[in-house]
C-alpha positions in Angstrom: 86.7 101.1 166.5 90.0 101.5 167.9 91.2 104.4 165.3 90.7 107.8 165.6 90.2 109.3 162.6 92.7 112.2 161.2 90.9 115.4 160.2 92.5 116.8 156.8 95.7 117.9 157.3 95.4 117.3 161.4 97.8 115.2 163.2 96.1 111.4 164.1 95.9 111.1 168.0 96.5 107.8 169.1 94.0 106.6 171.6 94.6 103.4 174.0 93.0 100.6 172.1 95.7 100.8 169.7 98.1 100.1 171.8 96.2 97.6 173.5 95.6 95.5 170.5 99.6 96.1 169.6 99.9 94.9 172.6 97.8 91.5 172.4 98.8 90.7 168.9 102.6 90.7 170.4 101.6 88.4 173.1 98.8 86.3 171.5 99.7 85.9 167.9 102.2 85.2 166.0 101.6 87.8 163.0 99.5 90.8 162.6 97.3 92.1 159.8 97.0 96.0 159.8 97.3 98.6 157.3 98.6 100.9 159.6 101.8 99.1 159.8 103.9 102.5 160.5 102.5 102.5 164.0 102.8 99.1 165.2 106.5 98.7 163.6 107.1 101.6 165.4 105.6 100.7 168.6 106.4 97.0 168.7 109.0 96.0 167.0 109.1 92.4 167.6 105.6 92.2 165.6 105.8 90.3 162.9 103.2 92.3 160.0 101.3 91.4 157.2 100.0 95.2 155.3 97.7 94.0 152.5 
């Protein structure tokens, strides 16, 4: 999987996949489903996302 997974109360650390599929989905697609849709707005901004 491409998400770390955030300990109780810890801070998530992002790891390269995620941006690596941000990354893809803004070159290859023309939306992107996620439910982490702080992080991609965030980090790519001309995403277009779908958050179920």
């Amino acid at each position: 999987m491409g998400f770390a997974q955030k300990k109780s109360g810890g801070k998530r650390i992002r790891i390269i996949t995620d941006f690596l599929i941000g990354a893809h989905a803004l070159e290859k697609a023309d939306r992107f489903l996620t439910r982490d849709r702080g992080f991609y707005q965030s980090y790519f901004q001309e995403l277009h996302i779908l958050s179920p």
